[in-house]
C-alpha positions in Angstrom: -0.6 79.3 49.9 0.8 81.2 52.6 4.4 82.2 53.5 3.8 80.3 57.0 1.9 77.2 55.5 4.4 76.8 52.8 7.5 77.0 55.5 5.6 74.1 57.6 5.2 71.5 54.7 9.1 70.5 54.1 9.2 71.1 58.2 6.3 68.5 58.5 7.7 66.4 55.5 11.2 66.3 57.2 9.4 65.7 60.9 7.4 62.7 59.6 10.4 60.8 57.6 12.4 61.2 61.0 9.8 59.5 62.5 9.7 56.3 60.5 13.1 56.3 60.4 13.6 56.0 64.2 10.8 53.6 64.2 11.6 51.4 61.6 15.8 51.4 62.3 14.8 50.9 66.1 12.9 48.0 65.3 15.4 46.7 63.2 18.0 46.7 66.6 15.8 45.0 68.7 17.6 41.9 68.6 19.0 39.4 70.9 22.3 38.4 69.0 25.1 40.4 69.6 26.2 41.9 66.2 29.6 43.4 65.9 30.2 46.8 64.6 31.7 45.3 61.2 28.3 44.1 60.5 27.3 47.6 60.0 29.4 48.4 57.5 28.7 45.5 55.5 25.4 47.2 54.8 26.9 50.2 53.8 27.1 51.3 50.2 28.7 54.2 48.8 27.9 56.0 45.5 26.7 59.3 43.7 27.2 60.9 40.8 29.6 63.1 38.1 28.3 65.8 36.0 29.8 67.9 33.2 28.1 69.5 30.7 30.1 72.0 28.5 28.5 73.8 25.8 28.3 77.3 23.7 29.0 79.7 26.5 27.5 77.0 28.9 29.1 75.0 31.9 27.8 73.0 34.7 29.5 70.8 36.7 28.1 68.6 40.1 29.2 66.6 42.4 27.0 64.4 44.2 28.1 61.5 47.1 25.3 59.7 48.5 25.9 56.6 50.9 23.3 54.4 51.8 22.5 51.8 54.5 20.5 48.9 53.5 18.2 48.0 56.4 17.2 44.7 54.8 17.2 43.3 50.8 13.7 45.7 50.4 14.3 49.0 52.5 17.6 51.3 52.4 18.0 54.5 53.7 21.2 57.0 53.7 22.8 60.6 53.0 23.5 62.6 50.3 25.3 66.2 49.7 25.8 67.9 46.5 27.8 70.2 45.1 26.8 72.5 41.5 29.0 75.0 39.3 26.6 76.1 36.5 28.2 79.4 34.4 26.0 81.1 31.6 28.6 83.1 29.3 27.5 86.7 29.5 24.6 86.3 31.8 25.4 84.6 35.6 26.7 81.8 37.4 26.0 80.1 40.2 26.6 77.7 43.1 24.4 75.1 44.8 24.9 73.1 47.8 23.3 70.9 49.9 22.0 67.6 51.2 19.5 64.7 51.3 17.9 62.6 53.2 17.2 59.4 50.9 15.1 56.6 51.1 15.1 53.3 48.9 12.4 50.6 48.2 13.3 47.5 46.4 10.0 45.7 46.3 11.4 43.1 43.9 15.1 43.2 43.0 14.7 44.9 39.4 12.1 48.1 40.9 13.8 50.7 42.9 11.0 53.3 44.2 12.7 56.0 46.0 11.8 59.6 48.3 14.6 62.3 48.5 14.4 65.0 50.3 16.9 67.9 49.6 17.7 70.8 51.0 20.0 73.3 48.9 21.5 76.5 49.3 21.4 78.4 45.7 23.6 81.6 45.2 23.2 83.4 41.4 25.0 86.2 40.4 25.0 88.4 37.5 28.2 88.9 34.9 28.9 92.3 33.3 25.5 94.6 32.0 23.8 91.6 33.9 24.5 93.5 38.0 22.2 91.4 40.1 22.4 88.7 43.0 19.8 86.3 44.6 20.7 83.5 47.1 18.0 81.4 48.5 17.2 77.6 49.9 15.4 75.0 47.7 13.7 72.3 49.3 12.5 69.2 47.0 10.8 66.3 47.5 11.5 64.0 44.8 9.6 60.9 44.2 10.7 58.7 41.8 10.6 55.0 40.1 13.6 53.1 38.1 14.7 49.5 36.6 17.4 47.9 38.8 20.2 46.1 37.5 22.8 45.2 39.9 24.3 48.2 41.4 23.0 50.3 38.9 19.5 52.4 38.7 17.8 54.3 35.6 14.8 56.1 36.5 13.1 59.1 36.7 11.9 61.2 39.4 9.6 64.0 40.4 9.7 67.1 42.6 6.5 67.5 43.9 7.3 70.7 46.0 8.4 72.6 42.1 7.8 76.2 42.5 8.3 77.5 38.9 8.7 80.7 39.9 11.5 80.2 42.8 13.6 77.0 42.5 16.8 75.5 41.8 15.8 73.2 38.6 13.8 74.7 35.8 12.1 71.6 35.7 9.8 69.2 38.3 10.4 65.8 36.2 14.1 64.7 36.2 15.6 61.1 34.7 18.4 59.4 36.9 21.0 57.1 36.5 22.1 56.2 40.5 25.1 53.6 41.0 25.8 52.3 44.5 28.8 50.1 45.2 
């Protein structure tokens, strides 16, 4: 694949989702009751997640917000940003962050299907004999499936734009845990 094809896709991707978006949350307005603004927040639910992982000359700690807005008890859509610390003793560390677009599909209450799309800035640098620096964006598209049980998700998900050779996860297939309160 081309340099130029492989810059369109996430640009297409990202074009498309606005699309439905629009369509779908402009639909969802067109009605003839006059809803207050506190309605909107009732709709609203906030969440994210911790990580710290500490081992043998190994540390990585995120942070990761999302928010969501739940269009109706099947469809929710919201934001995300993240923020990653990762330091290899004797080799590099480095810092990621970002954001998402997310989209949420309940089509019975215990199935959650879901499509992120993130965008993250990733910035490596060598430490001591290791003299070397690479900063670059990641793009993802991550599909994914989980059990629902009340305000909590396990799942698993999938980048289906992995590049082995240039991205920020050594690995396409990721498990989850979301929580949204």
């Amino acid at each position: 694949m081309t340099k130029k094809h492989a810059l369109g896709i996430p640009n297409l991707i990202l074009t498309a989702l606005f699309v439905f978006f629009s369509i779908t949350l402009s639909a969802q307005n067109q009605s003839t009751d006059f809803k207050s603004s506190n309605d909107f927040w009732q709709n609203v639910q906030f969440g994210g997640g911790l990580g710290l992982s500490f081992g043998s000359g190994y540390t990585d700690i995120s942070v990761v917000p999302s928010a969501i807005y739940n269009v109706n008890q099947y469809f929710a859509v919201g934001l995300g940003a993240q923020y990653t610390y990762v330091k290899v003793k004797d080799s590099h560390n480095s810092n990621l962050y970002g954001g998402s677009l997310i989209t949420l599909f309940n089509p019975i209450p215990e199935i959650q299907l879901s499509a992120e799309l993130e965008q993250l800035r990733v910035n490596v640098k060598g430490i001591g004999n290791n003299d070397f620096s690479n900063n670059f964006w990641n793009t993802g598209l991550f599909l994914g499936a989980g059990y629902r049980n009340g305000n909590v998700t396990i799942g698993a998900r999938y980048n289906v734009l992995h590049d082995d050779n240039k991205s920020a996860y050594s690995d396409a297939f990721m498990p989850f845990v979301r929580f949204y309160f």
